[in-house]
N, C-alpha and C positions, 0 to 999 in steps of 0.2 A: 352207596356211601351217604348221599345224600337222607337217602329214608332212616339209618342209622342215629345220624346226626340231630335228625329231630328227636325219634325215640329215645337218644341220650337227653336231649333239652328234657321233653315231657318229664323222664323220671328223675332227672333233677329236681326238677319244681314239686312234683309230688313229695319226694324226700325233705323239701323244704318246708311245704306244707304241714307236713305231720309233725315238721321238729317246732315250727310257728306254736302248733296246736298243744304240745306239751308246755311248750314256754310260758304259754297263755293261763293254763293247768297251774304252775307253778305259782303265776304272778296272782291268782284265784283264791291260792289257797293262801299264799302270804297277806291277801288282802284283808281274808275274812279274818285269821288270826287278828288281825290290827282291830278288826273293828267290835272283836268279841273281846281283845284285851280291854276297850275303853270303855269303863265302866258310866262316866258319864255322858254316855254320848245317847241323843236323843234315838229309839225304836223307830225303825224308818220300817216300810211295808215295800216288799219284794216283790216284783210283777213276774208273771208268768211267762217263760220265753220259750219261743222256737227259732233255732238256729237251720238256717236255709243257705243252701250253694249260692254262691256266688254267679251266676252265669254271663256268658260274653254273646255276641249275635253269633247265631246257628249254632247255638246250642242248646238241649232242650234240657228244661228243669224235670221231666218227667222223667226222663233215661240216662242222665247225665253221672246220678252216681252209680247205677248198675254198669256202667261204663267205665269204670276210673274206681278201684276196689279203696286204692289210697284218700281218695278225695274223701271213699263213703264213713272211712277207718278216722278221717277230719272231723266232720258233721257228729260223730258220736260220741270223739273225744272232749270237744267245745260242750257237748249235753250234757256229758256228766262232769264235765269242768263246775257248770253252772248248776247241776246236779247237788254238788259238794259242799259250794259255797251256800246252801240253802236256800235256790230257786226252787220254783215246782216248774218245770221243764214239759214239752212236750217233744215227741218224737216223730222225724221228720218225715225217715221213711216208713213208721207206723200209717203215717194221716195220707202218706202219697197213694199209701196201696189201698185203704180202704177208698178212697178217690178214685183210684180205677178199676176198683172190684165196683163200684156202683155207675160207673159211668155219668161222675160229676161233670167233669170237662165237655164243656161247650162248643170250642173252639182252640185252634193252636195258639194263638196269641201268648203269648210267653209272660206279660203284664198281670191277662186275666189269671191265667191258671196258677200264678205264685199268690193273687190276690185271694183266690177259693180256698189254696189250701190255708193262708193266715186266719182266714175266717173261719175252717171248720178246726181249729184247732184251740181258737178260742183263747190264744195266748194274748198278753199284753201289749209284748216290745216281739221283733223279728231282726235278728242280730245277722248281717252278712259279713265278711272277710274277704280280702282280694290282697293277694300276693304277685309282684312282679318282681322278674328279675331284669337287672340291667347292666349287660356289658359294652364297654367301651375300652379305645385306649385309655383313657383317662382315669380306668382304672373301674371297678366292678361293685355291684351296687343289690342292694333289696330295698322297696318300700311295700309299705305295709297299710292298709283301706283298712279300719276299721269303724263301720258305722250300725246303730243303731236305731230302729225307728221304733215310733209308739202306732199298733197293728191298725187302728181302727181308722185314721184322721193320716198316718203317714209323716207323720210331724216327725223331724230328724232331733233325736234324746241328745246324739253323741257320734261323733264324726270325728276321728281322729287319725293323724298322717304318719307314719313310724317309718323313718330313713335312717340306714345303716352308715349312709355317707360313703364314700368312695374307697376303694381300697387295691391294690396292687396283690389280688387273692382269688384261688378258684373255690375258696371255702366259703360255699355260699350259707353253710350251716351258721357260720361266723354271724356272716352277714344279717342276716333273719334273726339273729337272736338279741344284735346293736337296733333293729328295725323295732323289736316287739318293746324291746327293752325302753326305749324313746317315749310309747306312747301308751303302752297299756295302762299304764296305773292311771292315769289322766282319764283315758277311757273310761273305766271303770265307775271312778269318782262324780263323773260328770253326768252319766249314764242313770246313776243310784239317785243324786242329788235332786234329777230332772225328774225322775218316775214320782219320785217323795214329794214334790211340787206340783203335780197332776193330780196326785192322789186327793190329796189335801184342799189345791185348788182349782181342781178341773182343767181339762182340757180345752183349749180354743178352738171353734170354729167359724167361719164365715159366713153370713146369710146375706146372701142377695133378694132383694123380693122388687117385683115390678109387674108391669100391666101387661096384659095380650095385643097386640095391635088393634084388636075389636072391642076391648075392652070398654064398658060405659062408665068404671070406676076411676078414681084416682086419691091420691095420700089424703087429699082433703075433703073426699066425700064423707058426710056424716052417716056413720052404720053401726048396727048394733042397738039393743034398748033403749039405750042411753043417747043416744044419736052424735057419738063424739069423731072426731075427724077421724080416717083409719088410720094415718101416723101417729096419734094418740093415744089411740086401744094398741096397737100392736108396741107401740112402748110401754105400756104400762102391763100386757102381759109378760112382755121378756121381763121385766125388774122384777117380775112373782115368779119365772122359771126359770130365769140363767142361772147358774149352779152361786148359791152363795150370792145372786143379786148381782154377779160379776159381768157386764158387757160395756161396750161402745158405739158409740154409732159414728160414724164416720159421716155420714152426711143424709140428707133427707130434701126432695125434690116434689113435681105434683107425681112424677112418674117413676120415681125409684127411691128406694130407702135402703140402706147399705150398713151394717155391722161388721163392721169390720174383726171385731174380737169378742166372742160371746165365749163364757166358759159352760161348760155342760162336764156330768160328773165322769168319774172315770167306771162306775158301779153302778146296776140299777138296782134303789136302795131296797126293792120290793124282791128281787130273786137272785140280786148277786150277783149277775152273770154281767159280761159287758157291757157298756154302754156303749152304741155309736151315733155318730150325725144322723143317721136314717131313722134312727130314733126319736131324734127331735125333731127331724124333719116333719117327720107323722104328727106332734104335736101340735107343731105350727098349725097344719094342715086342719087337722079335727079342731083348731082356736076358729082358725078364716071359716070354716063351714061354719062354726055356732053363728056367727057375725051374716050366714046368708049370704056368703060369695062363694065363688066357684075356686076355688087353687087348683095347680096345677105344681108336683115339686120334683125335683131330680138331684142328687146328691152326686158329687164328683171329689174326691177323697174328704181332705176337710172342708170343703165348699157348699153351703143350701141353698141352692136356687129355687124359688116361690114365685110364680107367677099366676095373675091373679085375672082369670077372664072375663 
């Protein structure tokens, strides 16, 4: 009875699922209408997306939609949703399999392996969805996780909460369609707005740079031809390579220097293809060598850490 009761839950939420996924189709195609009727509305540039499962702990992103036929029937609908509205889309269980036809995956790690496949997919934004259902006496509920992130740095585009509100109803169809209905257009808007503002003016990342405990360097050693303090060349290289001159620096010590907000391009302007921090991080890197020091860098999503021996 018990075993029963759950397999009714599951394919509840499945049938929810699918109907979210249509609703979302719908509120896509109304969208784009809107934005192809407005004749003066400025040409914004569309990122490339891959939509990805949503996962909970102990469950694996590798197996989880060969598991769940409904969930897979999800992921394809959302693609060609965004398919329609004129993304260029990639496909999700396209990139999984060539992933384990080559024996990319490293490790189980459930972080790393969503992180390999965003990478070899080369997409923009990586859009996930999370559907709950919630009953109570107080009457029965759906809310609705819609978030999107930009692939390379992980910076959150669009993060929006869609609540059905409570209802004295076992029509969770209902429910899920008051959830989508709440928050997609927002999403959407918010999501385009952000990408168009990336595009344009770069992405933020964070550079940490500082010394090795052995280090004989520091901010105010004089290095380089010119022999100027090193917190003086390495600001005056970011103001010739932050994208558009765009940084901050948050503060500068003898033993650390900190930017807090450096923008770098969303494109590299020589091959087109993406741009990430490990990108510039190399740059950094191949600057500090010409200067005759030794770096050392490691990059943790949008974070560059430079340390300098």
């Amino acid at each position: 009875m018990e075993n029963r009761t759950i397999k009714n839950q599951t394919t509840k939420k499945n049938q929810i699922i699918i109907l979210i996924i249509l609703l979302l189709l719908l509120e896509l195609s109304h969208f784009a209408k809107a934005q192809t009727a407005n004749t003066n509305q400025v040409n914004t540039v569309q990122p490339k997306i891959i939509v990805i499962p949503y996962t909970k702990e102990g469950e694996d992103i590798r197996t989880i939609l060969e598991q769940d036929i409904n969930r897979r029937i999800a992921i394809t609908k959302i693609k060609e949703g965004f398919d329609n509205r004129g993304f260029t889309t990639v496909d999700f269980t396209a990139k999984l399999k060539v992933a384990k036809d080559n024996n990319i995956f490293t490790s189980d790690n459930q972080t790393d392996i969503k992180t390999q496949i965003i990478q070899m997919s080369g997409a923009d934004i990586y859009v996930q969805a999370e559907v709950n259902i919630i009953s109570s006496k107080a009457g029965n509920a759906v809310t609705l996780v819609l978030t999107a992130f930009e692939a390379s740095t992980g910076n959150s585009l669009s993060n929006k909460v869609g609540e059905s509100g409570k209802f004295y109803t076992e029509d969770f169809g209902k429910l899920a369609s008051k959830a989508v209905e709440s928050c997609v257009t927002d999403f959407l808007n918010v999501m385009q707005t952000k990408f168009t503002d990336i595009f344009n003016n770069g992405k933020a990342v964070i550079i940490d740079i500082s010394f090795d405990t052995n280090s004989s360097y520091k901010m105010s050693s004089e290095v380089g031809a010119d022999k100027l303090p090193l917190s003086d060349q390495i600001e005056m290289w970011m103001e010739k390579n932050a994208f558009k001159n765009n940084y901050h620096i948050q503060g500068t010590t003898e033993l650390k220097m900190i930017f807090d907000d450096v923008k770098i391009p969303l494109k590299d302007a020589t091959t087109n293809n993406n741009y990430n921090p490990n990108k510039f991080a190399l740059e950094i890197f191949k600057f500090l060598k010409s200067l005759g020091l030794e770096p050392a860098k490691d990059v943790k999503g949008n974070t560059i850490y430079i340390t300098i021996k």
